[in-house]
N, C-alpha and C positions, 0 to 999 in steps of 0.2 A: 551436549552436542548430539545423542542418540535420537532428540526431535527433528535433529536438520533429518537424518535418517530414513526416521518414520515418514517426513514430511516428502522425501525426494520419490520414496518405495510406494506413495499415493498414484505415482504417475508413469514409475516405472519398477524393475526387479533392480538389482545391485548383488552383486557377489560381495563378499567380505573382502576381498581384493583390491576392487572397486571401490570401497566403501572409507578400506584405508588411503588408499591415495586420497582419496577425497579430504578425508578427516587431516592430513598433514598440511591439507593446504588452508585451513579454517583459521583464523584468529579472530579471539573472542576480545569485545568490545562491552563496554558500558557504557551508555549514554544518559547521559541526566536529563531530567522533564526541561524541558526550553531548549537542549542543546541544535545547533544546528550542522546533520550531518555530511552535509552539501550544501555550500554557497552559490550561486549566481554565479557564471563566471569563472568557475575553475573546474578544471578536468573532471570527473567521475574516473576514478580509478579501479574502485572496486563493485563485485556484486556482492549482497547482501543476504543476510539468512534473518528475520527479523524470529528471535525465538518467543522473546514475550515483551509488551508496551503497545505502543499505539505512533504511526506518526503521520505527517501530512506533508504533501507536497504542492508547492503554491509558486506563485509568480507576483513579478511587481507591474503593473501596468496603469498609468495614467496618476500615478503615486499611489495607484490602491496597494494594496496588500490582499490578493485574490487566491484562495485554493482550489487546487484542482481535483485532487481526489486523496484519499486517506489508506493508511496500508494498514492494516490489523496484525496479530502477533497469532498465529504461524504462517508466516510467507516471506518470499523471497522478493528482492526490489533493487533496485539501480534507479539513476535514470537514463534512461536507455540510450538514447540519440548519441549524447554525450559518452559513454561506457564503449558503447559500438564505434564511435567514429575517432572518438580523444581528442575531442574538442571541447569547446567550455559549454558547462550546461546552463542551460535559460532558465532553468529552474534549480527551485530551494527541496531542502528537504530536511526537517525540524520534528523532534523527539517531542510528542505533546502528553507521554509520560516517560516516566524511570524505562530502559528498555534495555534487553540484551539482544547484539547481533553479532553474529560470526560474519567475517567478511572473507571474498577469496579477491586477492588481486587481479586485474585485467587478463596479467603474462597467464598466473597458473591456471585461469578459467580456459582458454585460451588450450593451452596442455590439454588440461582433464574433457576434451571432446575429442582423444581416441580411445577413451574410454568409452561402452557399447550402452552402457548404462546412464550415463551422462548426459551423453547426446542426445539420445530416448528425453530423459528429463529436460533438459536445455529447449528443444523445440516444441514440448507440450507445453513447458508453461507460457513460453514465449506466444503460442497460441491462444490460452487461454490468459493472459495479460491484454492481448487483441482483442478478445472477443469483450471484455471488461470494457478497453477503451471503445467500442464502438457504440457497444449501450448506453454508457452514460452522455455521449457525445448526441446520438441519435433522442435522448431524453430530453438532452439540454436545446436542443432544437426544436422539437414536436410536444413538450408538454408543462407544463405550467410549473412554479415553482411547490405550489402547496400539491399537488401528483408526488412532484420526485420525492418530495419529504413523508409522505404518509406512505409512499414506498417503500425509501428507508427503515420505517418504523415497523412496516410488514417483517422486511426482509433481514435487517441486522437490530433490533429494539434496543440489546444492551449498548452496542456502539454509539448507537444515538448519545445514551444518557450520559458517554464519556468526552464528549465533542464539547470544547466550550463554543457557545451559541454565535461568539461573532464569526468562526473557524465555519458554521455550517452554515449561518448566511450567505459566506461569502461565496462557498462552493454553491448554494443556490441561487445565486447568480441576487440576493436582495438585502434589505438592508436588518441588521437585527431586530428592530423596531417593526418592521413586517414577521418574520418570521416569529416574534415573540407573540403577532396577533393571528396568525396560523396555526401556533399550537394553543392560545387560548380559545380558537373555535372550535378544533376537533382534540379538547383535553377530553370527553371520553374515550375518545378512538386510541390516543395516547396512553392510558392507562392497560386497557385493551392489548396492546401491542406491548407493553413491557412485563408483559406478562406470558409471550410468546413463546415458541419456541427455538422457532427458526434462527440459525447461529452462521449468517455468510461469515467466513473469517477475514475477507476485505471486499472492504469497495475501493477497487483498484483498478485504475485505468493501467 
């Protein structure tokens, strides 16, 4: 739990106070690879502390099976609309490895914003969850599919290599069968890139 910590104290200070409150409202989860943490359709109750795995959040639309964007392990997640209002959420959201997460329920999240430290935390990341959803949104409008992917490959290389392919088709908006012939065109660049440095810990709307 000392990562939810370090992870909260990236955005804000915390007193040990703080920190305890915080820590009494945590309950630790495991999730298995395929599990699905949110269905379609039912409340979001809790927010999320995502300490280590990978997951993705996706929709059903026209019977596809479409993703929208992918959370990395350390970060925090919901789905938000649903969690904020307690309505059923439009979207899924599915463990695509072994993963651990602390979760706090809606009530004690709720509570812990008269805490000075919380709050601080609560509204940066909430900002910076925006500023995610905007780019990808403003990418998936303005620029081609093989762009957003050799983006990717600039910007997160190891996450790439953990996505199974039809999971990043679909978030590219095409079919695996393209995308298989996108990385066969620029497989030096591929190589090149997983060999990076650069480590986003999500690509999270």
């Amino acid at each position: 739990m000392e990562m939810f910590r370090h992870f909260i104290e990236r955005y804000t200070s915390l007193t040990n106070a703080e920190w305890e409150q915080i820590s009494r409202c945590c309950e630790k989860r495991i999730i298995e690879k395929g599990e699905i943490i949110l269905e379609q359709g039912r409340i979001c109750k809790h927010l999320y502390f995502l300490e280590r795995g990978l997951l993705r959040f996706y929709i059903f639309k026209d019977g596809n099976d479409i993703t929208k964007f992918f959370t990395d392990a350390p970060y925090c997640f919901t789905s938000q609309v649903s969690f904020n209002t307690q309505k059923p959420a439009t979207e899924n959201i599915q463990a695509l490895e072994k993963s651990i997460v602390w979760q706090i329920s809606a009530e004690q999240t709720h509570a812990l914003w008269e805490l000075k430290g919380w709050a601080n935390f609560s509204r940066k990341i909430t900002q910076e969850v925006q500023f995610f959803t905007e780019e990808i949104l403003e990418d998936i409008q303005t620029e081609t599919a093989e762009y957003r992917f050799k983006k990717m490959l600039h910007s997160t290389p190891k996450l790439v290599q953990r996505i199974p392919l039809k999971h990043l088709a679909t978030f590219l908006g095409i079919a695996p069968q393209s995308l298989s012939r996108i990385k066969k065109k620029i497989g030096v660049n591929v190589s090149v890139a997983d060999e990076g440095n650069a480590q986003k810990k999500s690509w999270e709307a």
